[in-house]
C-alpha positions in Angstrom: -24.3 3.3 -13.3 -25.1 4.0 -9.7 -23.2 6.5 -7.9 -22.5 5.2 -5.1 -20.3 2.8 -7.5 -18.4 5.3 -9.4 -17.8 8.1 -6.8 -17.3 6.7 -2.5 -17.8 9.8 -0.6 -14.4 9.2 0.6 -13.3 10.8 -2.5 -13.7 13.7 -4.2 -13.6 14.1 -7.9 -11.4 17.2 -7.7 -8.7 15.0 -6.4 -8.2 12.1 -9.1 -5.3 13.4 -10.6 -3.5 13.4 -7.4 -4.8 10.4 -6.4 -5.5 12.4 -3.1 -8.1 12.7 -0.4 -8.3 16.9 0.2 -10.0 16.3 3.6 -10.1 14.2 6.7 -13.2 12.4 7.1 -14.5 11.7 10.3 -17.5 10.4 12.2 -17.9 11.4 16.2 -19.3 8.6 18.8 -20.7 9.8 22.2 -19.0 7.1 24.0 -15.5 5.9 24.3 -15.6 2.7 21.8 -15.9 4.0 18.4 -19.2 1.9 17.7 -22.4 1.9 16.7 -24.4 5.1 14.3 -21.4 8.2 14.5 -23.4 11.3 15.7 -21.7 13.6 13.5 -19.9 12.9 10.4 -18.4 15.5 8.2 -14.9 16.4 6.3 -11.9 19.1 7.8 -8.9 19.7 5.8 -6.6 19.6 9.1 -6.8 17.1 11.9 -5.2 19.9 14.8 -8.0 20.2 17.2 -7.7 22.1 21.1 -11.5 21.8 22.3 -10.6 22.6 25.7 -13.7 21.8 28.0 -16.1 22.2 24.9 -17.4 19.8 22.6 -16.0 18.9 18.8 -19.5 19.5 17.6 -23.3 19.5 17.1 -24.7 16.7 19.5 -21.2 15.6 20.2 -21.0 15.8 24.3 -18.2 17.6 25.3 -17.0 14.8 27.7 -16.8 11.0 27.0 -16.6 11.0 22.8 -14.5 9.3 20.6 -13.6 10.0 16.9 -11.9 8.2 14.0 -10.3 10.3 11.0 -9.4 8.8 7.6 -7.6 10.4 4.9 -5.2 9.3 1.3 -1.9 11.2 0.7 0.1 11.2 -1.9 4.0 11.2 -0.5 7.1 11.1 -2.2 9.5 7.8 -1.2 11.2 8.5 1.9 12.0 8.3 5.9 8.7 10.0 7.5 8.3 11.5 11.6 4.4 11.1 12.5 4.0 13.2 15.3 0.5 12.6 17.7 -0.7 15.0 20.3 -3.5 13.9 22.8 -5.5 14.7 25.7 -6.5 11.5 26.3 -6.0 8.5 23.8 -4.7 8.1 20.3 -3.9 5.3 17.9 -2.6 6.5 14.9 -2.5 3.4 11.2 0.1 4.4 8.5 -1.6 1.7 5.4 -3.3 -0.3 8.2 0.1 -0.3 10.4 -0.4 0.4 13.7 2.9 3.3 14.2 1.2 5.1 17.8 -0.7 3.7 20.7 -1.3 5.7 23.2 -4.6 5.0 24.3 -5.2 5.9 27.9 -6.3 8.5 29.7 -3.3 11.6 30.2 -2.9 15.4 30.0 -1.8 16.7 26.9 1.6 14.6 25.7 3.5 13.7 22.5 4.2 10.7 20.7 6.2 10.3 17.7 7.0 7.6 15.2 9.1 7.0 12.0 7.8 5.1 9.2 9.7 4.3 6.5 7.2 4.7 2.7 6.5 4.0 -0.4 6.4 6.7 -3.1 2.1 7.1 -4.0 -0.7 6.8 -2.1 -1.1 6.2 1.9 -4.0 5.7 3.9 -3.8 7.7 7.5 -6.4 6.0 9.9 -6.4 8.1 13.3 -8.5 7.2 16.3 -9.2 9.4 19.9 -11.6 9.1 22.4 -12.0 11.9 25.5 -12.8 10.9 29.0 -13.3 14.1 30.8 -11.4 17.5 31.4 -9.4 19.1 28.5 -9.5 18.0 25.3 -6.9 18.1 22.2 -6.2 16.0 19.4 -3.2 16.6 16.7 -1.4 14.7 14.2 1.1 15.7 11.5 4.3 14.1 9.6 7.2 15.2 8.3 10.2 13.8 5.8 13.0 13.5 7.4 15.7 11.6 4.1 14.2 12.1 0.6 15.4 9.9 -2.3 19.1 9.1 -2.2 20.9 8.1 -5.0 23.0 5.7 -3.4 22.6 2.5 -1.3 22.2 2.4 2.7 24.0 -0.3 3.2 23.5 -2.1 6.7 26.3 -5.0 7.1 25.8 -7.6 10.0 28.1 -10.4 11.2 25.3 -13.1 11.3 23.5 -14.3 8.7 19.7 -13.1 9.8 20.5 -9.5 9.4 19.7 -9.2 13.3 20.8 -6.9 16.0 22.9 -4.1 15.3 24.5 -3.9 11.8 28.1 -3.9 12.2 28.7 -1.2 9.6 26.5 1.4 8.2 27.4 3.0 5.0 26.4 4.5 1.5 27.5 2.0 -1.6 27.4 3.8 -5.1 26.0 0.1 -6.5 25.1 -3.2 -5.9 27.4 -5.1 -7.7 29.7 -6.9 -5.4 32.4 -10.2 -6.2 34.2 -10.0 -2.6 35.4 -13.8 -3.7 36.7 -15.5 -0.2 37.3 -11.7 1.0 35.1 -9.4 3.2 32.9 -6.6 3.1 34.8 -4.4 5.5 38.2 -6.0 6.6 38.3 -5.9 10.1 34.7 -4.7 10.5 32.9 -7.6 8.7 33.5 -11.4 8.7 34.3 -12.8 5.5 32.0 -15.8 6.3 28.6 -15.9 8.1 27.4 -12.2 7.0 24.0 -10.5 5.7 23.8 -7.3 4.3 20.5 -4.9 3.6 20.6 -2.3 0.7 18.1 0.1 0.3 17.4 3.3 -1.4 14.2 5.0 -3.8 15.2 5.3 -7.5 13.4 8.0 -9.6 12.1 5.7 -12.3 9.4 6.5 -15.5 6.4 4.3 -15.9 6.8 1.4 -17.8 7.8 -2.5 -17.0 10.5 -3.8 -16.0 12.8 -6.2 -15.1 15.1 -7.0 -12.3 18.4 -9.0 -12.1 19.9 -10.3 -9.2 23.2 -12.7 -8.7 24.2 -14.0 -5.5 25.9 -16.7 -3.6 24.0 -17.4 -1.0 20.8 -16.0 0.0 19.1 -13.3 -1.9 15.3 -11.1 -1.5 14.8 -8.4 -3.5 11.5 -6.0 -2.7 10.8 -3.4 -5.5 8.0 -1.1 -4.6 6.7 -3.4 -1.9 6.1 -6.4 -4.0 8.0 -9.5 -3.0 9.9 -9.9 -6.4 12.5 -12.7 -5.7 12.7 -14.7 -3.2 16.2 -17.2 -3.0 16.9 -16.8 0.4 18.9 -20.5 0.1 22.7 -21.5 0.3 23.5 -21.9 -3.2 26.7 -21.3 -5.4 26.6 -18.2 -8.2 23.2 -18.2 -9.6 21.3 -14.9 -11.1 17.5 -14.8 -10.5 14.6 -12.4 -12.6 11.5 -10.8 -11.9 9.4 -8.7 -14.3 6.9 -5.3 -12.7 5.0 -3.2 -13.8 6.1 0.4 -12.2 4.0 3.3 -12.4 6.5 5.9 -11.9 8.1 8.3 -9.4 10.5 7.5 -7.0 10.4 3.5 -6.6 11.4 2.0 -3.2 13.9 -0.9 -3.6 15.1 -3.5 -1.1 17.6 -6.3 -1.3 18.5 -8.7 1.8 21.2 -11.0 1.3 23.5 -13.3 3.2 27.1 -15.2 2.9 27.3 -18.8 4.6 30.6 -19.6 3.6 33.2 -20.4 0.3 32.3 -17.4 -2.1 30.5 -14.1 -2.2 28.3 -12.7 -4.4 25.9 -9.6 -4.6 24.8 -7.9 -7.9 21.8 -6.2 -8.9 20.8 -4.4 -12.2 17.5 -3.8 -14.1 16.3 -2.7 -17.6 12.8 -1.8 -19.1 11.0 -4.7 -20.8 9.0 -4.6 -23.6 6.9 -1.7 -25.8 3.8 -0.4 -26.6 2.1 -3.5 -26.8 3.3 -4.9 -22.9 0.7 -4.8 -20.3 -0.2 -2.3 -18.0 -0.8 -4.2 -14.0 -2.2 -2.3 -11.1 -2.0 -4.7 -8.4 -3.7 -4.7 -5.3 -0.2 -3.1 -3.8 0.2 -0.8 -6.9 -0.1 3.1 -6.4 -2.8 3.2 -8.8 -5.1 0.9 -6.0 -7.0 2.8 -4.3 -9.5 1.4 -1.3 -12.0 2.5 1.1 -15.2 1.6 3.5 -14.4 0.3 6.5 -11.6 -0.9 7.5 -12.0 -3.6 9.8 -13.6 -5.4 6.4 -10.5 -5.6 4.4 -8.2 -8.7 4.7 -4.9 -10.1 3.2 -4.0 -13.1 2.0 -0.8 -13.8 1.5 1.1 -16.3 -0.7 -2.2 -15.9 -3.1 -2.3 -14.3 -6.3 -0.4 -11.4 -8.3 2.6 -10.2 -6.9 2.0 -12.8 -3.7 -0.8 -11.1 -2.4 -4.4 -10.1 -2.4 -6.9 -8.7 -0.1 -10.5 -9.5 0.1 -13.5 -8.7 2.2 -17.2 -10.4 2.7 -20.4 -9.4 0.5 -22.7 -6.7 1.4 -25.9 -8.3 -0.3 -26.9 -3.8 -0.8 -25.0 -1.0 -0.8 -25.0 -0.1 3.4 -22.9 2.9 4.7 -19.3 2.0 4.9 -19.4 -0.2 2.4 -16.0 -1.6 1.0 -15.1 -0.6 -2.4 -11.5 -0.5 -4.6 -10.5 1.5 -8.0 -7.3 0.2 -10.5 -5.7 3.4 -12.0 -3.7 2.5 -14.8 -1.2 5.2 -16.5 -2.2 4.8 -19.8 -1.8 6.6 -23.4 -4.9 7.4 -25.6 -5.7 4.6 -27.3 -7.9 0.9 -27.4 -6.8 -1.6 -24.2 -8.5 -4.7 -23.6 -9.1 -5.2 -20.1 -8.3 -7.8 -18.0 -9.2 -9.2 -14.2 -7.1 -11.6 -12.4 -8.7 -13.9 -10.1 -6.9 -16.0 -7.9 -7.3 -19.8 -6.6 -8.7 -18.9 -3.1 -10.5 -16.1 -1.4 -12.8 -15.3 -4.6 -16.4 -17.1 -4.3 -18.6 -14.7 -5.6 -20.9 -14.9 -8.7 -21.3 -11.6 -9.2 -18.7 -9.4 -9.0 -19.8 -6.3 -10.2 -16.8 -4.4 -12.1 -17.3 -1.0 -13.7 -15.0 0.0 -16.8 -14.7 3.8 -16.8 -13.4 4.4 -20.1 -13.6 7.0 -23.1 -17.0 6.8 -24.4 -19.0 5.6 -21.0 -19.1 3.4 -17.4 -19.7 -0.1 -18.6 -20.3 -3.0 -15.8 -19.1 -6.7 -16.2 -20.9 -9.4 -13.8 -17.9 -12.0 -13.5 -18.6 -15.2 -11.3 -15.3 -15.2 -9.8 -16.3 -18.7 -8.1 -15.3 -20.1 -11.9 -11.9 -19.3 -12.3 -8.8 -20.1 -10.6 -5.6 -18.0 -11.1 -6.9 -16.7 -14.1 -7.0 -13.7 -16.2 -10.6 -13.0 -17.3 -11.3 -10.5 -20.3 -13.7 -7.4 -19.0 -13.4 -6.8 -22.8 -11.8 -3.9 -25.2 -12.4 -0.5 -24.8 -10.9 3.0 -26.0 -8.9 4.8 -23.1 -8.4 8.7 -22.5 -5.2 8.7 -21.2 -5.7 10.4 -18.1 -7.3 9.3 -14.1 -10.8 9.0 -15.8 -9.2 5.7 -16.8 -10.1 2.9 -13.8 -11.8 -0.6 -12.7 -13.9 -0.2 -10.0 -15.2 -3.0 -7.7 -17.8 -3.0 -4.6 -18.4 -5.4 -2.3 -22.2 -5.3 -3.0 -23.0 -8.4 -5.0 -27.1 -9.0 -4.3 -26.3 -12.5 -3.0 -27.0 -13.3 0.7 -25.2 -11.1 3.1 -21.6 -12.3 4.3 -21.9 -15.5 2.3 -19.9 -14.9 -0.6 -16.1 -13.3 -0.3 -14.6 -10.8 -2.8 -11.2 -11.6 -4.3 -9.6 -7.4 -5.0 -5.8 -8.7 -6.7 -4.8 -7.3 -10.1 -6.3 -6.0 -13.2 -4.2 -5.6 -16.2 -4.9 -3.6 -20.0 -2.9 -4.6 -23.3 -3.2 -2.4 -26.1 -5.1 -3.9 -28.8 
């Protein structure tokens, strides 16, 4: 199997088991637009620079450069402070969110932003460019509220969950019957409310499903997949939805509003099925894992596993930068067959080259994902180690005509055979 398939420079092998880039990489420009052939490319394990008048580098000028840094972390669920220091502009991407933009020329200044995340892995894309004079660059995070074992509750009198919540508080449990009654007498209306509950529950690997009753609306997020969505007057009605969770702290999110008569809010979940139910890494999972460039990778919403999947255009050869994805299952040791899903849009290649690393070897299934349509599609049975050896990998690099063809990355899934 080529290497360039199995192991993206973005990655090194050290770090599987952590799921973790060790270093920054980054590529230096010797103009202000972060285009064209970097001059310099290599890998720091800090991103806290003070160049003063000098330059970052070999044949980096020490005036009018630019420079983009990517790295993976692994974080614990949680409130996080990203803290930016520049002399001159910044722009710093938490998962391909834009948190800090500060791009402009300015003596040395800070910029800070919360961000609220997901227990696994996190992709840190910072960019800076230097017009003249001094020159510093800086970027760093910190928690600021680790997993809670109760509720934030945020409780607003209209039923959009806008503006200020009325009443902020901590609720042991969702599991609310206020009848014709209130919240918060006094505080909250008893008609025409939403409330917001969130917290991160510690929660073993396995699947699961999740229980909700309400009257009216209800969305529940768990672990940023969209997992019900009844967001409709309607009298008492409980709703499911089943996910695959790969363990750690889990966030969890539940919206709901009251139009009027009674009011309802309960939530509860249990694990689901044995050693036969199937493993899913989706493309939103903390076992995904993507890289190349950035700019490549698109979403599609409303499309696929979990209500989303992203997808990018073929590279006809494997070029620099080119877009790649890995499925990390938690497995035990033991026989899985291996399944893709490929969804109804966004997924016209014929060769979509997936690699199987698995006990005994790399093996590579062609799939002409132009034939299927919100299907599962066998990649075949294999024996399993038990450990981050275990993955799907998929490239963009498919040999047909460049940018005529468009990758579908969504779910893969392995059931014990």
């Amino acid at each position: 199997m080529p290497a360039l398939l199995l192991a993206p420079n973005t990655l090194a092998q050290s770090s599987l088991p952590q799921r973790s880039d060790p270093t920054w990489q980054a590529s230096y420009w010797n103009h202000v637009v972060l285009s064209g052939a970097p001059v310099l490319q290599r890998s720091k394990p800090s991103l806290d620079y003070n160049w003063g008048s000098g330059s970052p580098g070999p044949g980096v000028n020490a005036d009018q450069f630019s420079t983009r840094w990517t790295r993976y972390i692994d974080v614990p669920a949680g409130s996080y402070r990203f803290t930016a220091t520049a002399d001159d502009g910044i722009r710093v991407w938490v998962n391909n969110d834009l948190i800090i933009n500060d791009w402009s020329d300015h003596a040395a200044r800070t910029v800070t932003a919360d961000r609220q995340l997901s227990a696994g892995h996190t992709l840190i894309t910072v960019e800076y460019y230097e017009n003249s004079g001094q020159a510093v660059a800086a970027v760093s995070w910190t928690q600021l509220t680790p997993a809670s074992n109760n509720w934030r509750g945020e409780y607003f009198n209209n039923t959009n969950l806008s503006g200020t919540p009325a009443l902020v508080r901590d609720d042991a449990q969702i599991n609310f019957n206020w009848g014709l009654g209130s919240p918060a007498a006094g505080i909250i209306n008893a008609d025409g409310f939403s409330a917001r509950w969130t917290r991160s529950a510690s929660m073993p690997v396995g699947n699961y499903r999740f229980t909700v009753t309400a009257d009216d609306g209800v969305r529940l997020w768990v672990n940023g997949h969209l997992l019900v969505d009844a967001w409709v007057v309607q009298a008492t009605r409980t709703h499911s939805g089943d996910i695959y969770l790969p363990g750690g702290n889990i966030e969890i999110k539940m919206e709901y509003f009251e139009q009027s008569g009674q009011a309802v809010a309960q939530l509860a979940w249990t694990t689901v099925g044995g050693t036969g139910s199937a493993i899913v890494v989706d493309n939103s999972s903390p076992g995904f894992m993507k890289g190349g460039a950035a700019a490549s990778w698109r979403t599609a919403n409303d499309v696929g596993q979990g209500g989303s999947m992203l997808w990018t255009y073929n590279n006809k050869e494997h070029k620099a930068n080119y877009n790649w994805a890995r499925w990390y299952p938690t497995l035990t040791t033991g026989r899985y067959e291996v399944f893709v899903f490929i969804p109804r849009n966004y997924a016209s290649t014929r060769q979509a080259h997936y690699w199987i690393s698995h006990r005994d070897d790399f093996t590579q299934q062609i799939i002409n994902q132009n034939s299927y349509s919100d299907q599962w599609v066998s990649l075949g049975t294999y024996t399993f180690q038990g450990n981050s050896s275990d993955y799907v990998s998929l490239s963009d690099v498919t040999g047909e005509t460049y940018l005529a063809r468009i990758i579908g990355f969504d779910a893969v899934k392995w059931e014990r055979r």
